[in-house]
C-alpha positions as semicolon CSV with decimal commas, in nm:
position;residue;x (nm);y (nm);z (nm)
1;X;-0,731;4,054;-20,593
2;X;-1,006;3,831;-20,728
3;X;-1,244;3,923;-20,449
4;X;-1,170;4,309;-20,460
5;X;-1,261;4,255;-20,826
6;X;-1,602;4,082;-20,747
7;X;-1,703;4,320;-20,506
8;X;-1,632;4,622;-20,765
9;X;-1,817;4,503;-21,019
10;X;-2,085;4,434;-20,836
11;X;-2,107;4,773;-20,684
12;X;-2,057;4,861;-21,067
13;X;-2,363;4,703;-21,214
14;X;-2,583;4,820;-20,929
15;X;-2,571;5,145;-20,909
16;X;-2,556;5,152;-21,258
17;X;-2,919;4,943;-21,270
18;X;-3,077;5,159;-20,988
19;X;-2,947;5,490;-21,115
20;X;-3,149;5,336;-21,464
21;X;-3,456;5,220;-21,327
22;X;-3,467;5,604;-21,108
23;X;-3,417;5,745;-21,427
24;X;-3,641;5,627;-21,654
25;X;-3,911;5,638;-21,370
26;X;-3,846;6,002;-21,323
27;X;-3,777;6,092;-21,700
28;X;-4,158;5,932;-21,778
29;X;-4,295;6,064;-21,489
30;X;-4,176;6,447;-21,596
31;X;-4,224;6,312;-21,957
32;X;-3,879;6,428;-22,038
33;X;-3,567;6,191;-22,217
34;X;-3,277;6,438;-22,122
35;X;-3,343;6,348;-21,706
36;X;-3,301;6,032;-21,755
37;X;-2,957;6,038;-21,971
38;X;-2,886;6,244;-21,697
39;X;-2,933;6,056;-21,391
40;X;-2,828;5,784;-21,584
41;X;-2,456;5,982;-21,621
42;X;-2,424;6,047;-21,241
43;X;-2,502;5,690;-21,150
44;X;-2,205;5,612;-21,408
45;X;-2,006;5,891;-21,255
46;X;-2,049;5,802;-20,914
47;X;-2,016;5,425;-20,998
48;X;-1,655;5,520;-21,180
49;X;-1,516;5,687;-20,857
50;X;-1,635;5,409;-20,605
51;X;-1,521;5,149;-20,854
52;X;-1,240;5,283;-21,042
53;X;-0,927;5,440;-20,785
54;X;-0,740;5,128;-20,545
55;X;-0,950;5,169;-20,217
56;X;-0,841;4,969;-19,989
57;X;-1,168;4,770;-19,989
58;X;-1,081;4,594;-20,296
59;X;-0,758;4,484;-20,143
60;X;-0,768;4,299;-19,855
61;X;-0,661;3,972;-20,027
62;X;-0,374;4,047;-20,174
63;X;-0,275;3,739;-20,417
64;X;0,077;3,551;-20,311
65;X;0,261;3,560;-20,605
66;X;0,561;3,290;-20,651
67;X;0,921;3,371;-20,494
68;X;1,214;3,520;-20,779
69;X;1,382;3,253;-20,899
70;X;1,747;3,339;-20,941
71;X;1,943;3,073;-21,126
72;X;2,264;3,153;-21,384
73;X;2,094;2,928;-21,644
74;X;1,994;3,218;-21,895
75;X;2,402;3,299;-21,918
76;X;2,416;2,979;-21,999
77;X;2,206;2,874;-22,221
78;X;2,380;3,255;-22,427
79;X;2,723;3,077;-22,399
80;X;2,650;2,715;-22,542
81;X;2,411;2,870;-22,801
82;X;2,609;2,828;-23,188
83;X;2,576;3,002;-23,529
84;X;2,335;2,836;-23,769
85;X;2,505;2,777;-24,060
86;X;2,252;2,776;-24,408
87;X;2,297;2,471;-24,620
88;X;2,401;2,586;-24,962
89;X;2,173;2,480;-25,278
């Protein structure tokens, strides 16, 4: 659903921002890049398993799709349908 969708990437985008601004913070503070691409990859990790698999969280509104419409039309339509003939030049 729409809102399940919403929610996600929301949850998405913020971990992803704090797990960025903890990482930089920490990779200048110890003066070192590689903690930084690191924290960086376990807010994305951790991001990709609350956002990624179905939990039920992200579907509580379930969208109401439209009813099967079952009508003999198509064998129709197959039946009445006739050869094209080409015009000859």
């Amino acid at each position: 659903d729409y809102k399940g969708q919403k929610l996600a990437e929301q949850i998405f985008q913020g971990i992803i921002l704090v797990s960025a601004v903890i990482g930089f913070i920490y990779g200048y503070i110890t003066e070192q890049f590689g903690w930084t691409v690191y924290i960086v990859m376990a807010g994305f990790a951790l991001s990709c398993l609350l956002t990624l698999p179905p939990w039920p969280m992200y579907r509580r509104n379930p969208l109401k799709w439209l009813p099967v419409q079952e009508s003999g039309t198509e064998e129709k339509k197959a039946a009445d349908r006739k050869p094209k003939r080409h015009a000859k030049s």
